[in-house]
Rosetta silent file (secondary structure, phi, psi, omega in degrees, C-alpha in Angstrom):
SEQUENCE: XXXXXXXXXXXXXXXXXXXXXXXXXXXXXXXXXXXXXXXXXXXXXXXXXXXXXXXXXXXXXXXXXXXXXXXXXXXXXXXXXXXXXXXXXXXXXXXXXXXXXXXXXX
SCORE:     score description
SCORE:     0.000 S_00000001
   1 L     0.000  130.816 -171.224    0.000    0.000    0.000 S_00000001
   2 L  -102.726  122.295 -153.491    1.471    3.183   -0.974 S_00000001
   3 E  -139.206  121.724  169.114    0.890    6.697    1.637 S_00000001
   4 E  -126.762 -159.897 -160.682    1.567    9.495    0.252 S_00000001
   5 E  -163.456  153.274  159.457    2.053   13.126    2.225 S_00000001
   6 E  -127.820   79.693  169.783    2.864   16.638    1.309 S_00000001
   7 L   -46.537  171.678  171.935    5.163   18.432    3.739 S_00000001
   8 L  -144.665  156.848 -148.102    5.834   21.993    3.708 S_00000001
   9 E  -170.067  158.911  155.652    9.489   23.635    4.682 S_00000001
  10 E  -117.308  158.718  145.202   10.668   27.172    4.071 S_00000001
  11 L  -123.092   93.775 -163.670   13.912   27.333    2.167 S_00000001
  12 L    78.809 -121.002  177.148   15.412   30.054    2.941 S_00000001
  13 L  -122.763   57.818  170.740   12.006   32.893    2.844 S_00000001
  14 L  -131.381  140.550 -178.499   10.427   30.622    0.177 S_00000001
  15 E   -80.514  131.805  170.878    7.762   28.337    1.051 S_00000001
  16 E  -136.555  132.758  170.069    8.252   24.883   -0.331 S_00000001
  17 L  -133.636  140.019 -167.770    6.279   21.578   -0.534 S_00000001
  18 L  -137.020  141.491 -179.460    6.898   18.335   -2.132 S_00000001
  19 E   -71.731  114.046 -172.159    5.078   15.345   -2.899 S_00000001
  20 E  -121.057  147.032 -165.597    6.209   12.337   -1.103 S_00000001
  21 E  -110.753   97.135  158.843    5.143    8.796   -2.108 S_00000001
  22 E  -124.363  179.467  177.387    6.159    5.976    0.024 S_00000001
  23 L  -101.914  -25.709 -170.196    5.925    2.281   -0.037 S_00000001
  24 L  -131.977  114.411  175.417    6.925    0.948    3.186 S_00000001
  25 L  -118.981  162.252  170.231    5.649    2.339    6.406 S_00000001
  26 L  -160.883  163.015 -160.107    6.248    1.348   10.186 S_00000001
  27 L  -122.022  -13.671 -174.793    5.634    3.211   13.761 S_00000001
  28 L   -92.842  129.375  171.248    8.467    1.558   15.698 S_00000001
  29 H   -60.112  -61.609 -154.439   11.983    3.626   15.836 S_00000001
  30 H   -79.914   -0.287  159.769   14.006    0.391   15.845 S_00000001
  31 H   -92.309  -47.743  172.712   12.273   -1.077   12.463 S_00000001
  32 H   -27.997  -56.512 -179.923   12.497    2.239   10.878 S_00000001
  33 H   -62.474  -38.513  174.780   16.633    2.370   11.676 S_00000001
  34 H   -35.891  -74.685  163.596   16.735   -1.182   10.565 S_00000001
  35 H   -21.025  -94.538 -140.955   14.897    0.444    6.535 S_00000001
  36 H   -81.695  -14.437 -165.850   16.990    3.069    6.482 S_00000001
  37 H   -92.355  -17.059 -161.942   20.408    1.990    8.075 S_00000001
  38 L   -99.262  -18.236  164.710   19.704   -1.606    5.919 S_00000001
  39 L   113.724   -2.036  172.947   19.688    0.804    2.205 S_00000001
  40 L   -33.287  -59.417  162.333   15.825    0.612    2.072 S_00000001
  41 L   173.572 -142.514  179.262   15.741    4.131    0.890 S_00000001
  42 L  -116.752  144.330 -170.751   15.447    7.409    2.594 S_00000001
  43 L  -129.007  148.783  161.128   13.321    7.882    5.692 S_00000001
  44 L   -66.924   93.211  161.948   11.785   10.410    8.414 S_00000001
  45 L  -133.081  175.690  179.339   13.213    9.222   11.893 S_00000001
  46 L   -53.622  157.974  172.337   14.413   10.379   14.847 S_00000001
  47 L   -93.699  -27.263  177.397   18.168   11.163   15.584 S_00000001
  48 H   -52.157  -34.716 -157.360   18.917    9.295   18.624 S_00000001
  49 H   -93.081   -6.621 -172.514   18.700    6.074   17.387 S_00000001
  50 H  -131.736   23.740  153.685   21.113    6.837   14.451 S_00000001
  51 H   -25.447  -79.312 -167.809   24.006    9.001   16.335 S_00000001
  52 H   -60.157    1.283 -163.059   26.557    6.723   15.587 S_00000001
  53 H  -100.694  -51.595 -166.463   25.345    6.113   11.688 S_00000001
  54 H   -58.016  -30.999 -164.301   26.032    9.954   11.799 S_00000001
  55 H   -70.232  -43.288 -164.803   28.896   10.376   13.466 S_00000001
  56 L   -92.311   12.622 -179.192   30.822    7.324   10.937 S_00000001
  57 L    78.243  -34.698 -165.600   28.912    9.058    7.894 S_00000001
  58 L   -78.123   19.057 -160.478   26.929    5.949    7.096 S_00000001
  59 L  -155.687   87.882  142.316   23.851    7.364    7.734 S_00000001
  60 L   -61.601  110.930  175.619   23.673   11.197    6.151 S_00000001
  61 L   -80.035  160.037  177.246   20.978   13.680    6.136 S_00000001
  62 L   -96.351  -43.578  159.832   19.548   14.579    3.050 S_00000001
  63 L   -94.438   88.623 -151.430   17.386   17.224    3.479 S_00000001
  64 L  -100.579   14.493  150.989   19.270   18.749    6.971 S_00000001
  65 L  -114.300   16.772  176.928   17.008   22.477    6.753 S_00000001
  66 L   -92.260  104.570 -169.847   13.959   20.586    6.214 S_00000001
  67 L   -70.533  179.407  154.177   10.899   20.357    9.293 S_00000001
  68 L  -144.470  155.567  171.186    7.685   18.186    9.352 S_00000001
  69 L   -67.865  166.470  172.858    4.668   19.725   10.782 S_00000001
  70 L   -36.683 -176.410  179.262    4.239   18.993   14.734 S_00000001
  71 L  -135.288  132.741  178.833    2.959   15.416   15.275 S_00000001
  72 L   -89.365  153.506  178.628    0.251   15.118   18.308 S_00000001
  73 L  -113.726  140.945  169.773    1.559   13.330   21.000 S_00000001
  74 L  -125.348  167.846 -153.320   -0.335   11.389   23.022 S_00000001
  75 L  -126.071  119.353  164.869    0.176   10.551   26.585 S_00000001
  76 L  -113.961  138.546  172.199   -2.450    7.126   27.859 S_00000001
  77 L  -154.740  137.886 -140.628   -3.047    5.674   30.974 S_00000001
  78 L   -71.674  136.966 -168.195   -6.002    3.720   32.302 S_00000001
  79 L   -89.833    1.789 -175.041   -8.311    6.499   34.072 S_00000001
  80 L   -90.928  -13.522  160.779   -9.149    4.441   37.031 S_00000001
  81 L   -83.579  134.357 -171.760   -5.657    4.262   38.403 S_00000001
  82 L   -58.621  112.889 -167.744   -4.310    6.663   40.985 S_00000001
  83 L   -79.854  136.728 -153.386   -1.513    8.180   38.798 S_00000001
  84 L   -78.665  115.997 -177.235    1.977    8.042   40.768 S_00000001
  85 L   -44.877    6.717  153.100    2.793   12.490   41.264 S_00000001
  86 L   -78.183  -34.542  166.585    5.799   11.862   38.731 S_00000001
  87 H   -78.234  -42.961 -145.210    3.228   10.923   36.074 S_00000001
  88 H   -90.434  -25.247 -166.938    0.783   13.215   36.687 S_00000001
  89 H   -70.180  -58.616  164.962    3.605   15.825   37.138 S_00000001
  90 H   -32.410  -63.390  172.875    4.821   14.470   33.733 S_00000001
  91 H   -54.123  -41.347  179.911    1.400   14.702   32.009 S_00000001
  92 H   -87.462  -21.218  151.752    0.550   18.111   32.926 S_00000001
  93 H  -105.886   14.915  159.049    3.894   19.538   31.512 S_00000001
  94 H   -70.878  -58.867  176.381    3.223   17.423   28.243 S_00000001
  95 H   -22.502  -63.238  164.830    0.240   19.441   28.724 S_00000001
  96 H   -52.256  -60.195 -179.376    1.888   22.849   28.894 S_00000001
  97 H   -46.950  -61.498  176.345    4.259   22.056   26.509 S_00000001
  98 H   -55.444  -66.388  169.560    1.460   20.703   23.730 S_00000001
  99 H   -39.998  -76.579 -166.652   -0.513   24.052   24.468 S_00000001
 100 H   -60.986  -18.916  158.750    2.551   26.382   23.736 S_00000001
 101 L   -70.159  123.730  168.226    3.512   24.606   20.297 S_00000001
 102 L   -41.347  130.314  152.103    2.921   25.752   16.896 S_00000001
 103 L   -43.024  -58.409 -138.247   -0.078   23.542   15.237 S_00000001
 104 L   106.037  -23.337 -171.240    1.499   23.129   12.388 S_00000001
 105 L   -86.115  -43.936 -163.227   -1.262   24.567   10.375 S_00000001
 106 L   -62.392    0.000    0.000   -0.641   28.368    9.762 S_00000001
């Protein structure tokens, strides 16, 4: 099944957006590094998991001034449990945090 997406970037004061097509999707960081670190093709992931690909070169970015819009994050936990004050302390500056972030939309 093929997903495709249209990001938007500025380059430089220019607005830009390009049609991306892919073929292979997955939600897990450690299959993703697998794709792209294994020659799959080029991918959106995170940088922690692929320091060292970076550091040794074998792992490049391609577009390095290029964004994605925000992502929502979500934070679940079963509502009938008494939440431990590090979670709830956690959750409520996800909270803060989520409020105070660009949408993505403008």
């Amino acid at each position: 099944m093929q997903r495709s997406s249209t990001p938007r970037t500025m380059v430089g004061a220019y607005p830009v957006s390009v049609n991306l097509v892919s073929t292979v999707a997955a939600d897990e960081v450690p299959t993703l590094h697998r794709l792209v670190g294994g020659g799959t093709g080029i991918g959106v992931i995170s940088r922690y998991p692929c320091e060292s690909e970076f550091k040794t070169e074998r792992l490049v970015y391609v577009l390095p001034d290029w964004t994605l819009p925000a992502a929502p994050l979500l934070l679940v936990f079963p509502s009938r449990w008494q939440l431990a004050p590090a979670v709830r302390a956690f959750a409520d500056l996800m909270g803060e945090i989520g409020a105070e972030a660009p949408s993505g939309n403008e």
